[in-house]
C-alpha positions in Angstrom: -239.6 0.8 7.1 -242.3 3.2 5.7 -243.5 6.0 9.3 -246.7 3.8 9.7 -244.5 0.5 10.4 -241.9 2.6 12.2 -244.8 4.5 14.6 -246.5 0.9 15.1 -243.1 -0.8 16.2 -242.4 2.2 18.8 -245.7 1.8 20.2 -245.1 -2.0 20.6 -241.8 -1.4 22.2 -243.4 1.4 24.5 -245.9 -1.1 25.7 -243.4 -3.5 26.1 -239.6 -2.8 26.7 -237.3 -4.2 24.0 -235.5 -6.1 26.3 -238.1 -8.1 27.8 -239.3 -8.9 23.8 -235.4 -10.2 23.6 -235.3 -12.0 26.2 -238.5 -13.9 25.5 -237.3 -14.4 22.3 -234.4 -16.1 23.4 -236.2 -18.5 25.4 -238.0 -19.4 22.3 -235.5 -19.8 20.5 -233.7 -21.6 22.9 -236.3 -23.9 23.4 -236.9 -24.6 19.4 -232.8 -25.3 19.6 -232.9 -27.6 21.7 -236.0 -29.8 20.6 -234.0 -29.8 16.7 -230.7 -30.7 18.5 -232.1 -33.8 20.3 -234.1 -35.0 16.8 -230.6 -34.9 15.5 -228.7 -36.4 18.4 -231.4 -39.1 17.8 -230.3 -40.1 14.5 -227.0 -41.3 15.8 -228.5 -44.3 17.7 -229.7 -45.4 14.1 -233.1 -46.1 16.3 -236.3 -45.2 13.8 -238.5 -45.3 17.2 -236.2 -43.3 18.6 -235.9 -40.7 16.0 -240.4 -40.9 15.4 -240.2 -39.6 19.2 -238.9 -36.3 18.4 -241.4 -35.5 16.5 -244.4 -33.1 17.6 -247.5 -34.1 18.1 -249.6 -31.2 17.6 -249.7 -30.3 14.1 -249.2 -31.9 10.5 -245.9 -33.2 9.9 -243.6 -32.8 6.5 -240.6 -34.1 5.3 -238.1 -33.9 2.4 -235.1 -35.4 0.6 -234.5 -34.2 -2.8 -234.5 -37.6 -5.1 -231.5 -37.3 -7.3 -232.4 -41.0 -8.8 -235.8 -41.0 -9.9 -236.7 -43.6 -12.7 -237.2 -40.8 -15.5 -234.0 -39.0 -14.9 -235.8 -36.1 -13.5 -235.4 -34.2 -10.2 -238.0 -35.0 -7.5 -238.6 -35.2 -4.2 -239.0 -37.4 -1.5 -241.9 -36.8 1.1 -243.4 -37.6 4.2 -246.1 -35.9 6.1 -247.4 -38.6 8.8 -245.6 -40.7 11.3 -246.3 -43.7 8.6 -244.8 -41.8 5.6 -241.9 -40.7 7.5 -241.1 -43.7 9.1 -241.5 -45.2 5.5 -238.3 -43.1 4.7 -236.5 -43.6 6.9 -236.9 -47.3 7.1 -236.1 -46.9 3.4 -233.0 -44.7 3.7 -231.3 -46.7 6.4 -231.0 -49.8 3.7 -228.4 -47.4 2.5 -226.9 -45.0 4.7 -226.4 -44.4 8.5 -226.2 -41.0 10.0 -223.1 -41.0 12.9 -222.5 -37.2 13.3 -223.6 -33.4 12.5 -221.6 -30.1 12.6 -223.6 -26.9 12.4 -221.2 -24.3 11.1 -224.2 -22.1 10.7 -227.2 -22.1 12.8 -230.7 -19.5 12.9 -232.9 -20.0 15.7 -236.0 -18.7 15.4 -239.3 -19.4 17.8 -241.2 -21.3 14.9 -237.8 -23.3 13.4 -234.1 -23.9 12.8 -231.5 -24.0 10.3 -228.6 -25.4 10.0 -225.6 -25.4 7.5 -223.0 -27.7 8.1 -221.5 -31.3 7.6 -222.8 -34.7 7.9 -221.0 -37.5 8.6 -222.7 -40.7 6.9 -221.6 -44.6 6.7 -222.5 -46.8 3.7 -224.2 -49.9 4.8 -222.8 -51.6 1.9 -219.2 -51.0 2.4 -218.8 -50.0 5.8 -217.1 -46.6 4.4 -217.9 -43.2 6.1 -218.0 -40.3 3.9 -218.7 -36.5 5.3 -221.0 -33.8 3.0 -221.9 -30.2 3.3 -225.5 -29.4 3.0 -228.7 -27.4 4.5 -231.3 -28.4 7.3 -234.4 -26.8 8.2 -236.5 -28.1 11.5 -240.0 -26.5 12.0 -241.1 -26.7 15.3 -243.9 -27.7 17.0 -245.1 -27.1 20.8 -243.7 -30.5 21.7 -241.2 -31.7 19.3 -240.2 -30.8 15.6 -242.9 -30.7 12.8 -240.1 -32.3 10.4 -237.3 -32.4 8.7 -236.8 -30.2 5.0 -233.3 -31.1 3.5 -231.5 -30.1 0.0 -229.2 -33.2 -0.1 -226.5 -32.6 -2.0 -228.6 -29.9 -4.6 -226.3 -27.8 -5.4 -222.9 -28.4 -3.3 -221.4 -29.0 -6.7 -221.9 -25.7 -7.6 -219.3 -25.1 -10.7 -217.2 -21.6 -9.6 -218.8 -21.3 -6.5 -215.8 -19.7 -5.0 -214.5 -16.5 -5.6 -211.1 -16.0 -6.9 -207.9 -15.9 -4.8 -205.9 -13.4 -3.9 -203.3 -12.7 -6.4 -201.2 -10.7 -4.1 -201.2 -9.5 -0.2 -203.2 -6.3 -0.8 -205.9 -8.5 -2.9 -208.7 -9.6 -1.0 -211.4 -10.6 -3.5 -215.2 -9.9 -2.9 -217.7 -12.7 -2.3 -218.9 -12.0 -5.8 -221.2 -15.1 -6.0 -222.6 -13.9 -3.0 -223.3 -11.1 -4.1 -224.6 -12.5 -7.2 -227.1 -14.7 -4.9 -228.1 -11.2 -3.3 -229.2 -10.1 -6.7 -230.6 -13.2 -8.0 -232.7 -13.2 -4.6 -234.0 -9.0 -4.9 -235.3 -10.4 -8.4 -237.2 -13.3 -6.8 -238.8 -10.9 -4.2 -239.5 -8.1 -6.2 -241.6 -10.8 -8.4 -243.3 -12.4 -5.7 -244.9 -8.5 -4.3 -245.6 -8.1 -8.0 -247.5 -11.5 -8.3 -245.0 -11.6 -11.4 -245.3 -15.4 -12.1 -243.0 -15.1 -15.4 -240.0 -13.6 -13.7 -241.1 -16.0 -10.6 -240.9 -19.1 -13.2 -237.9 -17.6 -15.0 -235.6 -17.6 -11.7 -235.8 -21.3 -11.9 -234.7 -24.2 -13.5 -236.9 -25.7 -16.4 -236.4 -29.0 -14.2 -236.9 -27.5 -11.2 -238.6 -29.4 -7.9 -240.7 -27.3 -5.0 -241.8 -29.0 -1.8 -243.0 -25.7 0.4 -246.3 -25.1 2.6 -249.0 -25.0 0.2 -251.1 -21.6 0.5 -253.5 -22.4 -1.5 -255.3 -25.2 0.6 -257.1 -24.4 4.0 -254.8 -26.8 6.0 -251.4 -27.1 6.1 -249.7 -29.7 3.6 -247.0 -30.1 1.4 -246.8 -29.1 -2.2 -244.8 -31.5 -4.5 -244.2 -29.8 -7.5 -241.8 -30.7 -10.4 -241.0 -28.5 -13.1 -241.6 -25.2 -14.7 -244.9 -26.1 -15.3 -245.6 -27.4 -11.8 -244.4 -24.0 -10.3 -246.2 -22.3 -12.7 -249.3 -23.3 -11.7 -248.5 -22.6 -7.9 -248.1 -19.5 -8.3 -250.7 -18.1 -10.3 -253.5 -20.3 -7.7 -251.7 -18.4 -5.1 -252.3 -15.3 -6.6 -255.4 -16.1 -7.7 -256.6 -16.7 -3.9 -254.7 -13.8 -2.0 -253.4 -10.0 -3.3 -250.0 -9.7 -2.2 -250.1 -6.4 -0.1 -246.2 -6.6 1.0 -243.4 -9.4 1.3 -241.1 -8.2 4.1 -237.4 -9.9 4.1 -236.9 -11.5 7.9 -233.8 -13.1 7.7 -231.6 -14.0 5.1 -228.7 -16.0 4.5 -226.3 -15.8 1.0 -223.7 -18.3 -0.4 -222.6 -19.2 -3.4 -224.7 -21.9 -3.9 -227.8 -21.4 -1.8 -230.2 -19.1 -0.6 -232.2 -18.8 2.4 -234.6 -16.7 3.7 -237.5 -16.5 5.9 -240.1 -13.8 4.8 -243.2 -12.2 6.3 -246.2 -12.1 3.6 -249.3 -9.4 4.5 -251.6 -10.6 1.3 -255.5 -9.8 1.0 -257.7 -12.7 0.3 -259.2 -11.9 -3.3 -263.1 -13.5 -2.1 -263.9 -12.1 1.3 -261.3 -8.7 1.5 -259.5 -10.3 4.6 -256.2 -9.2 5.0 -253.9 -12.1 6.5 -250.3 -12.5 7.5 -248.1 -15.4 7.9 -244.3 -16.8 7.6 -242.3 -18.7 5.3 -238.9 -19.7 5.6 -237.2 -21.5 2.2 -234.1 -22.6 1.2 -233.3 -22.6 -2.3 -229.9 -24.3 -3.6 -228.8 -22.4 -6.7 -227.4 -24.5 -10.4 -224.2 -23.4 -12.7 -225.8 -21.0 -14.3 -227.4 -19.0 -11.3 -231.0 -20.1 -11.3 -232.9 -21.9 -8.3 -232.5 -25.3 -8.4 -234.9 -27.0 -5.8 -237.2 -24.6 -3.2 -238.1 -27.0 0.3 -239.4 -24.6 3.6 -242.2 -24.4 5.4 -244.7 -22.1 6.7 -247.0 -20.3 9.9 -250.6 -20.9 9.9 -252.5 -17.6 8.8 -253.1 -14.9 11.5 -256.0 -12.3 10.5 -254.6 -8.4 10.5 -256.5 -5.4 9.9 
């Protein structure tokens, strides 16, 4: 924190004390908890009317499933981003697969979302068989429900070598060295995103790789649906076309050995008018065999002017 952030934050605070800013965060977060918990809880009853209720009202919807299937072979992505197109999905999905049970075994509650990493409990509807599966949740929030639902599927949960070695004796304790190859992998990404370094931002990717994140290059919120290099290619360099990246500020951040998440605070310029603008994202990014991002789903804040 360079003296001009640090001097702004202790004048915030000396307006108002740190612990009422905790506390009202809590309640926040609290509050975006418990609106994700009863869209999940909803699922159980296997009711599609019942699960379209959690949704907010207030603002555009999206939601994604990585499509492992896809007719060409390739890596896509599922989407929905209207009560129509979501209850298309799920009328879709439920052909196949019931949802009976989820255990968060990691949870981040923030006032504009929440993740969850944990295990699913799913039934076939062909053979009647339950089957459980690790994986990563994300639930933006709305005022009066969630604004969707961005999954990874199984991206990535196959990881090979994703755990570190065992201990060969009692005074061996091995370091989390994927981890800690995530972290790196992860400092790369950032460093090219404040750069507006679209090479090294393609390069940490898969050649196959699939994006479904907020889309700052439109005016309203929606989804983009890219596939490929060449699809993320082009993202990037509209992005940076629109808006100069000022700073990327890391908010929270989570490491395993085969995903990364992280929610980030952006203060960009806006390249026509001078504007400066900040504004949230929060992605999660599973990562391949050989270390690269595999798929990026997240979504993001609407844009608040700064000086």
């Amino acid at each position: 924190m360079d003296s001009m952030t640090a001097g702004s934050a202790m004048t915030r605070a000396a307006v108002e004390p740190l612990a009422e800013i905790a506390v009202r965060n809590a309640h926040a977060a609290e509050n975006c908890a418990n609106l994700a918990w009863a869209h999940l809880e909803s699922e159980y009853t296997q009711d599609i009317d019942k699960v379209l209720a959690t949704l907010a009202t207030d603002a555009p919807l999206a939601w994604t499933l990585p499509n492992m299937f896809s007719e060409d072979g390739g890596l896509t992505y599922l989407t929905g981003q209207d009560i129509p197109e979501i209850r298309q999905q799920y009328e879709n999905l439920r052909q196949f697969v019931q949802i009976w049970d989820w255990q968060a075994i990691l949870e981040i509650r923030q006032s504009w979302y929440m993740l969850t990493h944990g295990v699913v409990t799913t039934k076939a509807i062909d053979t009647g068989e339950t089957s459980r599966m690790e994986s990563v949740t994300m639930f933006p929030i709305g005022a009066d429900g969630i604004l969707g639902e961005l999954q990874i599927g199984d991206v990535g949960v196959q990881r090979e070598n994703r755990w570190p070695e065992v201990p060969q004796g009692k005074d061996d304790i091995p370091l989390p060295q994927k981890r800690l190859e995530a972290l790196s992998l992860h400092n790369t990404y950032l460093a090219a995103l404040r750069s507006e370094d679209v090479d090294a931002l393609v390069a940490a990717h898969r050649s196959d790789c699939a994006a479904t994140i907020r889309d700052y290059t439109l005016d309203q919120s929606r989804l983009l649906n890219a596939t490929g290099a060449d699809g993320l290619r082009n993202y990037f360099e509209s992005l940076f076309q629109r808006y100069r990246v000022r700073d990327v500020r890391l908010v929270n951040r989570v490491l395993e050995s085969w995903y990364v998440f992280a929610e980030l605070h952006w203060l960009v310029e806006e390249r026509s008018s001078g504007r400066s603008f900040e504004f949230c994202t929060a992605e999660t990014s599973p990562l391949d065999p050989d270390g690269k991002f595999w798929v990026r789903t997240g979504a993001g804040t609407d844009l608040v002017e700064s000086d």
